[in-house]
N, C-alpha and C positions, 0 to 999 in steps of 0.2 A: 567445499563443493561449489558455494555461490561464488565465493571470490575466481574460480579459475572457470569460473561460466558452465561448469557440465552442465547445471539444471538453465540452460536458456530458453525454456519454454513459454511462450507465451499462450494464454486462454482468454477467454470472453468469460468464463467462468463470476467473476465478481459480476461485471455488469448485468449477465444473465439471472442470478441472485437479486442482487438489490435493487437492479434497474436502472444504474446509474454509473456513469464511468469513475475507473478508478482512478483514488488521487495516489500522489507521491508522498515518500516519506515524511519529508519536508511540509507540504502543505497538512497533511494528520499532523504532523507534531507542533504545526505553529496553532491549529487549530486548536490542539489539545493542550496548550502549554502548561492551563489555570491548571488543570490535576495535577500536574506534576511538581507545583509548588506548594500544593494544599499542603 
């Protein structure tokens, strides 16, 4: 479904939540990296 784009939806949904805009993939996972190698 994500790959062929049906759910193209975008929301304010995170930002309205945490107050903060959303990051990318990319940026969580570089941030995140140190767990992933504990």
């Amino acid at each position: 479904m994500f790959r062929e784009s049906v759910i193209a939806e975008t929301t304010s949904t995170v930002e309205e939540l945490t107050g903060k805009a959303p990051r990318s993939l990319t940026e969580w996972l570089t941030d995140n990296l140190d767990v992933f190698r504990a």
